[in-house]
C-alpha positions in Angstrom: -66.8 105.9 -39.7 -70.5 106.1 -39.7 -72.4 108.0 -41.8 -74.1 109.5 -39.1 -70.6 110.8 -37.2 -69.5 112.4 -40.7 -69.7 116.3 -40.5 -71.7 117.5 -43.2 -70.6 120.0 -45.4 -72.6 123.0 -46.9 -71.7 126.4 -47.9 -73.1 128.2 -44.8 -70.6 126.2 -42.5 -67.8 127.5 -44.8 -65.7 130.3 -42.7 -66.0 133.6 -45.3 -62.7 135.4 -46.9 -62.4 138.0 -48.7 -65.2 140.5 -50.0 -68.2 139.6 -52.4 -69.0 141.2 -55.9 -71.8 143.2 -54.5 -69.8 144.7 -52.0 -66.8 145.5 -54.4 -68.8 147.1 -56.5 -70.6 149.8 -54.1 -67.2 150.4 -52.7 -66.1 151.3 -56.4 -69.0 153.2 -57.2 -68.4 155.5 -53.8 -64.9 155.5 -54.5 -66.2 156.8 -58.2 -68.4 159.6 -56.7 -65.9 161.0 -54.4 -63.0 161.4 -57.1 -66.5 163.1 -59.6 -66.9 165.6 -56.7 -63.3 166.4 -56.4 -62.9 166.8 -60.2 -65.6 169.3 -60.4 -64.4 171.3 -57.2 -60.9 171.7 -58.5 -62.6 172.7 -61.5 -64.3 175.7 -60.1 -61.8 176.5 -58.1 -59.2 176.4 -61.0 -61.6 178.5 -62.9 -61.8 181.1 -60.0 -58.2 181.6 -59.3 -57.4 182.4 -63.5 -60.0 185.4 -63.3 -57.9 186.3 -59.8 -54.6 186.5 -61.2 -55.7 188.1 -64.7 -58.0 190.8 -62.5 -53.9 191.0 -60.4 -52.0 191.1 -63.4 -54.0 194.2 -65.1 -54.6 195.9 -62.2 -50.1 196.0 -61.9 -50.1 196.3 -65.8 -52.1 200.2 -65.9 -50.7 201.1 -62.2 -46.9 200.3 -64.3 -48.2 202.1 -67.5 -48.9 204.9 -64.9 -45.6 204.9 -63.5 -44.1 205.1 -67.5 -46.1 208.1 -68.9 -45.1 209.7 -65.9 -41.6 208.9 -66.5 -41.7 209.1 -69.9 -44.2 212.1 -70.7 -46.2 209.9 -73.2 -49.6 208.7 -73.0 -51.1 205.6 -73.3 -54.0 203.7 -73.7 -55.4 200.7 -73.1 -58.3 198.7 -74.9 -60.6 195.9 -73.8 -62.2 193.6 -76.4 -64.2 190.5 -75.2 -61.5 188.2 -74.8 -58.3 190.1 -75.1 -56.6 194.1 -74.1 -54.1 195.8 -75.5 -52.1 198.9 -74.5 -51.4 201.3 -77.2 -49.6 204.6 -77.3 -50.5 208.0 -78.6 -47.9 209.4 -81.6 -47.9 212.9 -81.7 -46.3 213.2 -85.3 -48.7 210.9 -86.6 -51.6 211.7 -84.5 -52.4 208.0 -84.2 -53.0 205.5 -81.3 -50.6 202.3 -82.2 -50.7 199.2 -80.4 -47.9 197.9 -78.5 -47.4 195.1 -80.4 -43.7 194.6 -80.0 -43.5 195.3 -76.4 -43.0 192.1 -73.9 -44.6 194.2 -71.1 -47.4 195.8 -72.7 -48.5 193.4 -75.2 -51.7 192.1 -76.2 -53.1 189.2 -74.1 -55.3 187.2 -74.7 -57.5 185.5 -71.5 -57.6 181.6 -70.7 -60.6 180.1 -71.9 -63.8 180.0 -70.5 -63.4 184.1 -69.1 -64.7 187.2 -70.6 -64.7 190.5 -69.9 -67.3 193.6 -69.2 -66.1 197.3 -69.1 -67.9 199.7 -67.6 -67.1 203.5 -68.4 -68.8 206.4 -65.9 -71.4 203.3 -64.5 -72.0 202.2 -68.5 -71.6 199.4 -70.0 -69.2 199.5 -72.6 -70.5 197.1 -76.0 -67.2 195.2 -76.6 -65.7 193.9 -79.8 -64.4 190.4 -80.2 -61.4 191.3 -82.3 -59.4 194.3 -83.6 -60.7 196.1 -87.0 -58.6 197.1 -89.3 -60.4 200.6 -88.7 -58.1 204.3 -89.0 -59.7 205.2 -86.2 -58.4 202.8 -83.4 -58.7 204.3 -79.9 -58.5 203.2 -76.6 -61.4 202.8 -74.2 -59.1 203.7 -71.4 -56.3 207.0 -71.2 -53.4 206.9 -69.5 -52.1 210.2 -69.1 -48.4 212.0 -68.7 -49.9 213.8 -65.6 -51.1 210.8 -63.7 -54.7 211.0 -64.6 -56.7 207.5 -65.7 -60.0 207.3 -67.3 -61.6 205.6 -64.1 -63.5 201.9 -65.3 -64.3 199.2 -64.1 -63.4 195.7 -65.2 -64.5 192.5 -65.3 -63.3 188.8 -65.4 -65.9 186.0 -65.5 -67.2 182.8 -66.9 -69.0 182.9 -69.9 -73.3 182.7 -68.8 -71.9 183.0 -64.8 -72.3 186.0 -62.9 -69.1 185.1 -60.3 -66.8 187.6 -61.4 -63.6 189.6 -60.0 -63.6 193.2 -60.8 -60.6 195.8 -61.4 -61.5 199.2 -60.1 -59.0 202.0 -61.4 -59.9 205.0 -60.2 -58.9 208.6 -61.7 -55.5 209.1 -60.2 -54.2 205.2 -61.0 -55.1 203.1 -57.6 -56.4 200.1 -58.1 -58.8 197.8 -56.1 -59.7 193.6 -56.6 -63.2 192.7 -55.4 -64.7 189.5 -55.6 -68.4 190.1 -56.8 -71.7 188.8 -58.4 -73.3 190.9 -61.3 -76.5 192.1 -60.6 -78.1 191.7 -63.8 
C-alpha cells in the first residue's frame, strides 16, 4: 500500500467514549450542592418539628396535671427555667413546693439542644433561670389549682438568636392552644 492510500490517524478521527475529567467533575460538584441543600433543609426542618412536639407534649403535660389536682384535690405547679420545667407540688404540712422528682409523668425535662424557652406571665416577660437554686423559697411560675383554675402564660420554644418559635397558650381554666409564630422583638 501506498503511502498516500494509508488513512491517517489523529486524535480527532478517534470515535469518543466515556466522559472527560472536566465533565466528571462539574457533575460531582452539582451532585455536591444538591445533597449541601438537602442537609441544611432537613436540618431546619428537624429543628422545627422538636420545638412542635415539646410545645405538644407540655401543652398535654399541664391540661393532665389539670385533670389530677382535680382528681386528687392537690395543687401543683409548674416551673420554667431556660432550658428545662419542672412540675412540683404544694405540701400542706410542710408548707413547701417540692419538685416531682420521682415521678415518670411529671418529671423534670430537659429540651433538645439548640431550643430555649421564654415565659410570659400577664403579657410580661418572665427573666428565667438556667438551673435550679438550692433556694428555701422554691416556687413555681405557674399554679395548678384543685378547682381547675391555671395561672394563664404563655410559652415559648425556639432556637437560640432565632425568632421562629412555637408558643403554648394556657389560658385560666386549663385549654391549651399551639401557634406557630415569630417574636416581635
Amino acid at each position: 500500500m501506498s503511502p498516500k492510500l494509508m488513512p491517517r490517524r489523529t486524535t480527532f478521527n478517534r470515535p469518543t467514549s466515556g466522559f472527560t475529567l472536566l465533565e466528571l467533575l462539574v457533575v460531582l460538584l452539582i451532585v455536591g450542592i444538591l445533597v449541601s441543600l438537602l442537609t441544611l433543609s432537613v436540618g431546619l426542618v428537624g429543628a422545627d418539628s422538636a420545638q412542635r412536639r415539646e410545645a405538644e407534649r407540655i401543652e398535654a403535660l399541664v391540661q393532665l396535671a389539670g385533670e389530677e389536682t382535680m382528681l386528687h384535690g392537690i395543687e401543683m405547679g409548674l416551673r420554667v427555667y431556660r432550658r428545662a420545667y419542672e412540675f412540683s407540688t404544694y405540701r400542706d404540712a410542710t408548707e413547701e413546693w417540692t419538685p416531682l422528682a420521682g415521678d415518670e409523668l411529671f418529671r423534670r425535662r430537659d429540651i433538645p439542644q439548640g431550643l430555649e424557652l421564654d415565659l410570659e406571665l400577664e403579657d410580661r416577660k418572665v427573666i428565667l433561670e438556667f438551673e435550679a437554686d438550692d433556694n428555701k423559697n422554691y416556687r413555681p411560675q405557674v399554679f395548678i389549682m384543685s378547682s381547675g383554675n391555671v395561672t394563664p402564660f404563655k410559652l415559648r420554644f425556639r432556637e437560640a438568636f432565632s425568632s421562629d418559635s412555637y408558643q403554648v397558650l394556657i389560658g385560666a381554666d386549663g385549654s391549651g392552644e399551639i401557634i406557630r409564630d415569630e417574636l416581635q422583638n
